[in-house]
C-alpha positions in Angstrom: 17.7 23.4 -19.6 15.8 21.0 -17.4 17.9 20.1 -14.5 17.2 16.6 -14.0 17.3 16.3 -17.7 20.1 13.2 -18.1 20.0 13.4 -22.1 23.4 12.6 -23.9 24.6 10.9 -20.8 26.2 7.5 -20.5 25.7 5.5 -17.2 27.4 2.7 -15.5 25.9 1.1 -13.2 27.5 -1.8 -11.5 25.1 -4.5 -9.6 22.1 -3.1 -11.6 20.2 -6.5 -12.3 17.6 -5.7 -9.2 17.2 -3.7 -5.8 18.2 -0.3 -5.9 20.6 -0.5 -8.4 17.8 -1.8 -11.5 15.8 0.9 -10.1 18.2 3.6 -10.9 18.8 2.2 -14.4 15.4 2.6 -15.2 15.1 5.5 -13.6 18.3 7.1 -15.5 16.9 5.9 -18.7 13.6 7.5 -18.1 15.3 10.6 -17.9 17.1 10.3 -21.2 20.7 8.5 -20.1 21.7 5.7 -21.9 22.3 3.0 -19.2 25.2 -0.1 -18.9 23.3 -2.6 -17.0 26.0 -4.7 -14.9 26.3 -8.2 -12.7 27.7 -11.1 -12.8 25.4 -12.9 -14.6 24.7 -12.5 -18.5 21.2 -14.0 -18.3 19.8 -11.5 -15.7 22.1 -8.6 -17.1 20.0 -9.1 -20.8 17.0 -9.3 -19.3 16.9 -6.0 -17.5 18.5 -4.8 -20.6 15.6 -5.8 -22.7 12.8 -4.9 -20.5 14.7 -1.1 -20.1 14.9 -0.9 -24.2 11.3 -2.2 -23.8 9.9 0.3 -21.4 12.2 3.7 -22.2 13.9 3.0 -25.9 10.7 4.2 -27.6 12.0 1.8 -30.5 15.9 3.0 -29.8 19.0 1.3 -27.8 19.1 2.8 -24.4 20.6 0.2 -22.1 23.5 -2.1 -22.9 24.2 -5.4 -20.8 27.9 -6.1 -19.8 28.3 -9.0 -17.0 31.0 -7.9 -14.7 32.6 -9.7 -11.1 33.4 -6.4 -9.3 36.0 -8.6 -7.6 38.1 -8.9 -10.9 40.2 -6.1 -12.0 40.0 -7.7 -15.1 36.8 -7.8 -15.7 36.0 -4.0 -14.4 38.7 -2.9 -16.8 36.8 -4.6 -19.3 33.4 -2.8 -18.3 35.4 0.3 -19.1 36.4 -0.6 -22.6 33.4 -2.2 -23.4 31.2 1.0 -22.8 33.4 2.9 -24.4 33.7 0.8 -27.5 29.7 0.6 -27.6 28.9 4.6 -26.5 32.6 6.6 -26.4 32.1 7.6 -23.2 31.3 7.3 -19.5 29.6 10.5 -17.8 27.7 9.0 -15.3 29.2 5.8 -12.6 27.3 4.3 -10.0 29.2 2.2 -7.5 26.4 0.1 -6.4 27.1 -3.7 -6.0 28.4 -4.9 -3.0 28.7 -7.7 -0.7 27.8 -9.0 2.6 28.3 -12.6 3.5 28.1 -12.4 7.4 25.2 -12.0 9.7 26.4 -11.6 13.4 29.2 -10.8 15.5 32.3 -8.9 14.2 34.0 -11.2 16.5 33.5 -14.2 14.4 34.2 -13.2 10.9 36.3 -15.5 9.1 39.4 -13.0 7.4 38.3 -14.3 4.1 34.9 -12.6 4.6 36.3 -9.5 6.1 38.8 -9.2 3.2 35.9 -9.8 0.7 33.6 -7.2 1.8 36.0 -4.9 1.8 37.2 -5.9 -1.5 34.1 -5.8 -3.2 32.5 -3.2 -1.3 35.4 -0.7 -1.3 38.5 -1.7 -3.3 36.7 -2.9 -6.6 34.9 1.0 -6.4 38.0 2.7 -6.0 39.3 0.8 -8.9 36.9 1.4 -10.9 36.4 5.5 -10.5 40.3 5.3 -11.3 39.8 3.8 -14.6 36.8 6.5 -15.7 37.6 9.5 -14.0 40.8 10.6 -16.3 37.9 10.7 -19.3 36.2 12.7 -16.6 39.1 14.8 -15.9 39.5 15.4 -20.1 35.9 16.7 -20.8 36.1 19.0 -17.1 32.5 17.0 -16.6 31.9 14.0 -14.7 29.8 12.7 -12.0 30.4 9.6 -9.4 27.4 8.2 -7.2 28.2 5.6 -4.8 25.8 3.6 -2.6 26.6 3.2 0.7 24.3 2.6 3.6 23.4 4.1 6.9 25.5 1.6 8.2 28.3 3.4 7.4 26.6 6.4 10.2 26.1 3.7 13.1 27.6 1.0 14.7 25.7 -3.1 14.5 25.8 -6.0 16.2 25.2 -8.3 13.3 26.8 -6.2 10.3 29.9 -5.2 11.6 32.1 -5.3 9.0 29.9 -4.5 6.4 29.3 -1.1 8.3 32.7 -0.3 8.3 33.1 -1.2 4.8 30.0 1.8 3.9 31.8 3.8 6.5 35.0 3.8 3.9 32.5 4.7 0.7 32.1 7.8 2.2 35.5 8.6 2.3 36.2 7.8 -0.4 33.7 9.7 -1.9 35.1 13.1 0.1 38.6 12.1 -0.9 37.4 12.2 -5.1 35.7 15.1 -4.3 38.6 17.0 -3.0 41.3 15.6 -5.5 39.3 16.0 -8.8 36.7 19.0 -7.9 39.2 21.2 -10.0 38.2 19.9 -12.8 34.3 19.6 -12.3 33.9 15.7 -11.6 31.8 15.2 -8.5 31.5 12.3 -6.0 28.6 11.8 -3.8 26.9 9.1 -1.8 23.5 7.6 -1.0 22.9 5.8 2.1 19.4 4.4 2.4 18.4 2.9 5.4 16.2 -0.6 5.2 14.9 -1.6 1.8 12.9 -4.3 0.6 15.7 -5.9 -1.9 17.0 -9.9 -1.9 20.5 -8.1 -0.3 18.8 -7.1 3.1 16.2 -10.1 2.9 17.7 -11.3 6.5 16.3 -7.7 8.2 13.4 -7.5 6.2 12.2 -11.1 6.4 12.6 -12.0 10.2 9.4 -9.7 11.5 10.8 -9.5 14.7 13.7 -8.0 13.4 10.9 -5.9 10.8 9.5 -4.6 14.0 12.6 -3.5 15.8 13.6 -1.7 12.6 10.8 0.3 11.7 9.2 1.1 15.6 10.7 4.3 16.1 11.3 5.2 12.4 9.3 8.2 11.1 7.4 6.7 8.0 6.8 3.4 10.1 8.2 1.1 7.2 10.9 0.6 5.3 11.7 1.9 1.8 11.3 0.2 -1.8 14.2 0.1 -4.3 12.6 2.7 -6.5 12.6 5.6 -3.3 16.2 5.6 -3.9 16.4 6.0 -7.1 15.4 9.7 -7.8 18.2 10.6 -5.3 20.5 9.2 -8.1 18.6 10.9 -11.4 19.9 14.1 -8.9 23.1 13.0 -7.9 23.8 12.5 -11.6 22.0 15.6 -13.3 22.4 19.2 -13.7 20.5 19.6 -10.4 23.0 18.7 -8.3 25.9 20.7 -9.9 27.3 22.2 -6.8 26.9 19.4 -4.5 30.3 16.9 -4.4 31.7 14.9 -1.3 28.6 14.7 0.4 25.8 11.9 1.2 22.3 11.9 0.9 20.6 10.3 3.7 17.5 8.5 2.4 16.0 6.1 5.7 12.2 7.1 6.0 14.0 9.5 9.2 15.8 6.3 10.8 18.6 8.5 11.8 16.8 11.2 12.7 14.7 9.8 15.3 
């Protein structure tokens, strides 16, 4: 057995049409999982779908486009049945779209955006593990990766409530852990620190902001989408078949320093 061997596993992965999350798609596929690409749009969802068939499929299926609004129950529940109708089953979820439409002082959020980060960031995953884990639960196998943020570690002037929202990921994480262990489905997190996607373009792209974030990290730079991704392949693999209710900390040493 190889442990980060992912053949005969199916993965959802929600908010997988770039950043971290199409980098763990293509990164699960490489190692033999058969992938349900995931976002709102349909054009940007077949797209990564093809160019994953194109790259890993070695002339087979591999990836699987369903569009999906994390914010719809609806449409999550259809996620569910659509995998399901296409592959039987769901091993393998990744909870890693999410949402953050305010920079700046907690102070000044609008309720709408508070109540829609934590919707999408929190309620729409919580919903979702509910509608795979009983399959989980059946086959006594089942693994849950959800991507938070260091955020969720550290307090912000400018991301407030998007913090507490990553802050909630890992508890819910713990709590799946402890409810469902019993039957061998795990929950972890992965928090990366800065990364070079569209999603954290407003720290990345101001370089005075660039240089207060990387000056007293470790590696001196902030991390590409792909650096997260082999955190996942382990997360979701035999490897990692004693670790649940934790969260891996992936920041180029951020919160170590």
């Amino acid at each position: 057995m190889q442990l980060f061997d992912l053949s005969g596993k199916i993965a959802v992965i929600t908010g997988s049409t770039k950043g971290i999350g199409e980098a763990i798609a293509h990164r699960m596929a490489e190692h033999g999982a058969k992938v349900v690409v995931s976002s709102r749009k349909a054009d940007v969802c077949d797209k990564v779908t093809a160019d994953i068939n194109q790259k890993w499929g070695k002339g087979k299926e591999v990836a699987y486009a369903v569009p999906c609004n994390i914010n719809e129950r609806s449409q999550l529940e259809l996620l569910v049945q659509k995998t399901r109708a296409k592959w039987g089953k769901i091993d393998v979820l990744v909870c890693n779209a999410a949402v953050n439409p305010v920079f700046g002082s907690m102070s000044q959020i609008p309720d709408e955006a508070f109540d829609k980060i934590m919707g999408s960031n929190v309620r729409s995953n919580h919903q979702l593990c509910n509608m795979i884990i009983p399959e989980m639960v059946e086959r006594k196998d089942g693994a849950i990766i959800i991507v938070s943020s260091i955020g969720g570690l550290r307090g912000s002037p400018v991301l407030g409530a998007y913090c507490i929202s990553k802050a909630a990921d890992f508890q819910l994480a713990r709590n799946i852990a402890c409810e469902y262990g019993v039957h061998n489905v795990r929950a972890n997190c992965i928090a990366p620190g800065l990364v070079k996607t569209d999603f954290a373009k407003a720290l990345w792209d101001n370089p005075e902001i660039l240089k207060r974030s990387t000056a007293n990290a470790p590696l001196r730079r902030i991390g590409e989408p792909d650096e997260i991704a082999g955190a996942a392949v382990y997360l979701a693999s035999k490897a990692a078949a004693f670790m649940t209710g934790q969260t891996i900390v992936v920041d180029g040493g951020v919160t170590a320093a």
